[in-house]
Steps between C-alpha positions, in 0.01 A plus 500: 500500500334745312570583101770769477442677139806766530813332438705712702271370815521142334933552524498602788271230648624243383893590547398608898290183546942330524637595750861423383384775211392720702743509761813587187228714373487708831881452519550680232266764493466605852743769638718289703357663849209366430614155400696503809137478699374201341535120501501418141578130616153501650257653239184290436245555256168640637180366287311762544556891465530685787558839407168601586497378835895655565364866359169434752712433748709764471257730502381425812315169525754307677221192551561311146762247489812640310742139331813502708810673260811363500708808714789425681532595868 
């Protein structure tokens, strides 16, 4: 993993990389339609950031490989 030097990025890293935190993180900060959606019993930490690929992606470059996201059905 690379050196995070903000320490808001180095919270928030390092309480999302626990899933147990993140899910009563989400819990309680999420509107509860939202919350509704997801599977907080099934959230895994990713390794790697993905944000770049999910914005590429959505803007119209469907052929990169998105991590699956824990959304109920």
């Amino acid at each position: 993993m690379t050196e995070i030097h903000n320490p808001h990025d180095r919270f928030f890293k390092e309480v999302f990389s626990h899933p147990e935190a993140a899910a009563e993180f989400f819990a309680a900060f999420l509107p509860s339609h939202l919350v509704a959606l997801l599977d907080l019993a099934k959230l895994e930490p990713i390794k790697d950031s993905f944000i770049a690929r999910l914005c590429t992606f959505f803007r119209g470059e469907p052929s990169l490989p998105i991590p699956p996201m824990a959304i109920g059905g």
